[in-house]
C-alpha positions, 0 to 999 in steps of 0.5 A, spaced: 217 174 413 215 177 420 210 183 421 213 190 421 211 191 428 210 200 429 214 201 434 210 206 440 212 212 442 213 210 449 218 205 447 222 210 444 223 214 449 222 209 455 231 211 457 227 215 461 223 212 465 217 211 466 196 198 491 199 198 496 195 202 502 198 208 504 199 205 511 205 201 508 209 207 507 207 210 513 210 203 517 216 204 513 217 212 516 216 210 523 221 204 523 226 209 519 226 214 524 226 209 530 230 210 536 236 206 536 242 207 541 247 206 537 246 211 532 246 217 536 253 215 539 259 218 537 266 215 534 267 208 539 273 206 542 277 201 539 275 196 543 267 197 542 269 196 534 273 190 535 266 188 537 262 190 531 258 185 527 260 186 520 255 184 515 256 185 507 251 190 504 245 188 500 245 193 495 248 193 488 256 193 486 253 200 483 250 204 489 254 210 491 257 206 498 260 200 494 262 205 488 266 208 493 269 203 496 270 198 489 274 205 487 279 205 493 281 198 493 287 196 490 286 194 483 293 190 481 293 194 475 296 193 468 300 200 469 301 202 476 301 210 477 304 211 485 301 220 484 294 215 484 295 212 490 297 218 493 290 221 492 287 215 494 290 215 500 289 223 501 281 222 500 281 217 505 285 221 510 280 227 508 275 222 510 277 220 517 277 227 519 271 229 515 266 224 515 265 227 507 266 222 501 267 224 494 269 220 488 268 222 480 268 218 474 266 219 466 264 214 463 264 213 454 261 209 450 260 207 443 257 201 439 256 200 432 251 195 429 252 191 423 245 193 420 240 197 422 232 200 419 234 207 418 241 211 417 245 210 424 247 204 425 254 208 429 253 211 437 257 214 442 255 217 448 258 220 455 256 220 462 259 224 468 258 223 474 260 225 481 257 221 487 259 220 495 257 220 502 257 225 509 257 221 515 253 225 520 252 221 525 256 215 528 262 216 524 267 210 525 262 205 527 257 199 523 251 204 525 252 210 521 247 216 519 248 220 513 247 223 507 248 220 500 249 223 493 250 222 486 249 228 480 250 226 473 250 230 466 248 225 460 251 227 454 251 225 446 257 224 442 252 222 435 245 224 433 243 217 436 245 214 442 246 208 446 239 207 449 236 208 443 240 204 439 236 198 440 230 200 437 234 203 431 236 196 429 229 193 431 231 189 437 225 189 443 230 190 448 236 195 451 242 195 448 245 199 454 239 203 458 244 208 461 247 213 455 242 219 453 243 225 451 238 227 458 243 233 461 244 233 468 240 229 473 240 228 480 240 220 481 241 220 489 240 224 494 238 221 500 239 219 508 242 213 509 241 210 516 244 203 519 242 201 526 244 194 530 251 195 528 249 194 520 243 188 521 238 193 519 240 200 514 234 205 511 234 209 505 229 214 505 230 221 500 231 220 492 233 214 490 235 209 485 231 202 485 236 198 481 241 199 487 237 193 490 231 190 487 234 183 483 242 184 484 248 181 483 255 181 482 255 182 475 249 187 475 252 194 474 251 195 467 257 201 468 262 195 468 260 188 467 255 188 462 251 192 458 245 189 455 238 190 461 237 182 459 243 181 463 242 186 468 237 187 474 230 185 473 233 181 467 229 187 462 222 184 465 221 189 471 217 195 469 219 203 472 225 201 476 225 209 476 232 213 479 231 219 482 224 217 485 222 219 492 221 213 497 224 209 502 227 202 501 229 198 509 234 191 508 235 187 514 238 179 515 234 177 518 239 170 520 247 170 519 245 167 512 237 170 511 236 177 508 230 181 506 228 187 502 222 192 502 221 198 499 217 203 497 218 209 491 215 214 486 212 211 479 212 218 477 220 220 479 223 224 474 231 224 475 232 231 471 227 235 476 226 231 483 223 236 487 217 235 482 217 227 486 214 231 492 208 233 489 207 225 485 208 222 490 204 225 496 199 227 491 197 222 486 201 215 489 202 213 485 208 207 486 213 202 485 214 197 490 219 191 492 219 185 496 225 181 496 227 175 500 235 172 499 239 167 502 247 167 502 252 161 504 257 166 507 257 173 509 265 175 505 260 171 499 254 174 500 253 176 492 257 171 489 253 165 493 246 167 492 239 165 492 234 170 492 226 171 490 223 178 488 216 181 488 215 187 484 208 190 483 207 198 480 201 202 479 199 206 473 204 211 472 200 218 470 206 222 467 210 216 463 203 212 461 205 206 463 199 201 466 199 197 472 202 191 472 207 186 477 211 180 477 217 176 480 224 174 478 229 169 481 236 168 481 241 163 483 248 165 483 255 160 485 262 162 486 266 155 483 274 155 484 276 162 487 274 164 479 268 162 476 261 166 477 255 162 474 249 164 474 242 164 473 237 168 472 230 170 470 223 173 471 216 174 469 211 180 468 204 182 468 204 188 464 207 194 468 211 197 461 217 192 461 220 190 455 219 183 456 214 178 459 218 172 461 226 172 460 231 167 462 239 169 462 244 164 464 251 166 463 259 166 467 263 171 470 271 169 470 275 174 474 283 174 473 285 179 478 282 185 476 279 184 470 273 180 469 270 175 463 263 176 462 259 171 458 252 171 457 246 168 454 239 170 455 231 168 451 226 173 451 218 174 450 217 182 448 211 184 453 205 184 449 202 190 452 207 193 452 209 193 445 202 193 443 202 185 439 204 179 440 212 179 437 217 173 436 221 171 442 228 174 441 235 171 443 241 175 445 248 173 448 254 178 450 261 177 451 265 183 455 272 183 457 273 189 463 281 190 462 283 194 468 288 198 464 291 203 471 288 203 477 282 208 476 282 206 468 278 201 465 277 198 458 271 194 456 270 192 449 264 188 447 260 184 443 252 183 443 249 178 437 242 178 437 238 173 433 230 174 430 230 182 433 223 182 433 221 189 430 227 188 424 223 184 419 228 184 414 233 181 419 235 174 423 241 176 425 244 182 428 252 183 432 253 189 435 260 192 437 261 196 443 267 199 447 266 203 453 271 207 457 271 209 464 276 214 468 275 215 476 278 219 482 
């Protein structure tokens, strides 16, 4: 018979998120706003564009640039709608002349759980979004400045919601982190600056840190999986705030070689961001990344990647959450055109993670559009964290995201989980999910 282990507080409400000497932020600042001849030049010839180095970006498939273009590409959907297309290609259009990006979608998600400690066992939940880019400065090269956004309204359809779920039923892990009932929130405002045609890009103003920290191409929990254990940081990095003041600098360092630093508030509140000067510059008290990667080719960047991260976190006055770091490590192939395996893990010292040591390993399959996901995932709840020592867990998800039209997507879902740590009356559980998403 397991412990009944009394679930904290903290942890119930952990959807909402929540040294390195000050001389690093200031060296970060100063390179940000470094001169850079190519920034501050106007659209160039075509023949100048001809000659840019194009690198791939370093940041994850759901930041709000790659958003952006993964929406405009074509999808070979199930149903073709040309009135989509035309839109599509009046955007672009507005772009051009503008500089000005918009894209909007809404997300819908339900799970449904085969048992649970108390009387909801049933979630639903909403999230819209409307996100983009306004290119200022550069507008038609590789080295462009501009600013970058992304608002949300969070909403509930049931008393519960998918974040909370988890631990309703007595799993020591996250369901899914991102569906709440927070209201509106403000997830990205911040300048984007590239510099030596796209070999260095900055970030400074309110951020997101799971744009960049412990990546891969299955990341985005918006359309691949839904289980943090399969997400970034595979559940053992601790704060990971949004809409966190901070700057965050990657750079290749060779054609196959990048790095990644940054540097943000511990005590970031994405419903309120202003409040973020004040933590930021008055306690400092912060998160910060370091990650080195090395890829096989630059058109595979995120499918053929090998990467460690370093992440440290200080005590966070506004969420309580101690102290803490760790390191996580991924490997990621591209096998046949088709096939994605990968393998991933980390490890934490405190820092309020949910779980101390975790391995995942897992598949993608792509057909066109539509993509197979399979993963399995061992994890050690954070004894810190949780306030005892709990049995490990086990966890395998499989998704199927079926691109329906070309901005609708489908992705039904099954999570089994087996020994949840906090359910002692339980060695098994399945959970059933199917999420929407609708974009423009």
């Amino acid at each position: 018979m397991k412990q009944k282990i009394q679930i904290p507080e903290t942890i119930k409400s952990l959807n909402s998120k929540g040294n390195v000497h000050r001389i690093v932020l200031s060296g970060m600042l100063l390179f940000f706003i470094g001169n850079n001849s190519d920034v501050f030049g106007q659209v160039k010839t075509e023949q100048d564009t001809l000659k840019i180095d194009q690198r791939p970006s370093l940041v994850a498939p759901s930041d709000a640039n790659n958003q952006l273009k993964s929406d405009s590409e074509d999808k070979n959907a199930t149903v073709a709608l040309d009135f989509i297309d035309r839109t599509v290609a009046a955007k672009e259009a507005f772009y051009q002349k503008t500089g000005f990006k918009i894209g909007f979608d809404y997300n819908s998600l339900y799970m449904g759980a085969t048992e649970s400690l108390g009387n909801n066992n049933h979630t639903a939940s909403g999230i819209a979004r409307v996100y983009g880019r306004w290119d200022l400065i550069g507008r038609g090269t590789n080295s462009t400045g501009g600013l970058v956004y992304k608002i949300e309204h969070r909403h509930a359809y049931t008393e519960l919601t998918p974040s909370q779920l988890g631990f309703e039923i007595g799993y020591a892990g996250s369901l899914h982190p991102l569906y709440s009932d927070q209201g509106f929130r403000t997830t990205n405002l911040y300048w984007r600056q590239s510099f030596s045609k796209g070999k260095i890009v900055a970030y400074a103003g309110f951020l997101d840190s799971s744009d960049w920290t412990d990546v891969y191409a299955l990341a985005s929990p918006w359309e691949s999986f839904n289980n943090l254990a399969f997400s970034v940081g595979s559940a053992t990095i601790g704060g990971l705030p949004d809409g966190t003041l901070g700057v965050m600098a990657s750079a290749w360092l060779t054609d196959k070689v990048y790095a990644i630093a940054s540097i943000t508030d511990a005590n970031a509140r994405a419903t309120d961001i202003f409040k973020g000067f004040d933590t930021f510059f008055n306690d400092f008290q912060t998160f910060k990344t370091v990650e080195l990667g090395v890829i096989k080719s630059k058109e595979t960047a995120f499918v053929n990647n090998f990467h460690l991260t370093f992440w440290q976190i200080d005590e966070s006055n506004y969420y309580g959450s101690p102290s803490g770091w760790g390191i996580n490590a991924a490997a990621t192939v591209f096998v046949g055109g088709k096939y994605e395996p990968f393998l991933r893990g980390g490890w934490a010292k405190d820092g309020g993670s949910l779980y101390q040591t975790s391995v995942s390993a897992g598949l993608g399959y792509y057909m066109g559009s539509n993509v197979l996901g399979i993963g399995l995932n061992w994890g050690q709840p954070n004894e810190t964290t949780f306030g005892g020592k709990l049995d490990d867990q086990y966890t395998s998800e499989i998704f199927f995201r079926w691109q329906v039209a070309h901005q609708f997507q489908l992705s039904p879902s099954v999570q089994l989980v087996a020994n949840p740590a906090l359910n002692p009356n339980s060695d098994f559980i399945g959970v059933f999910g199917l999420r929407s998403r609708i974009f423009l």
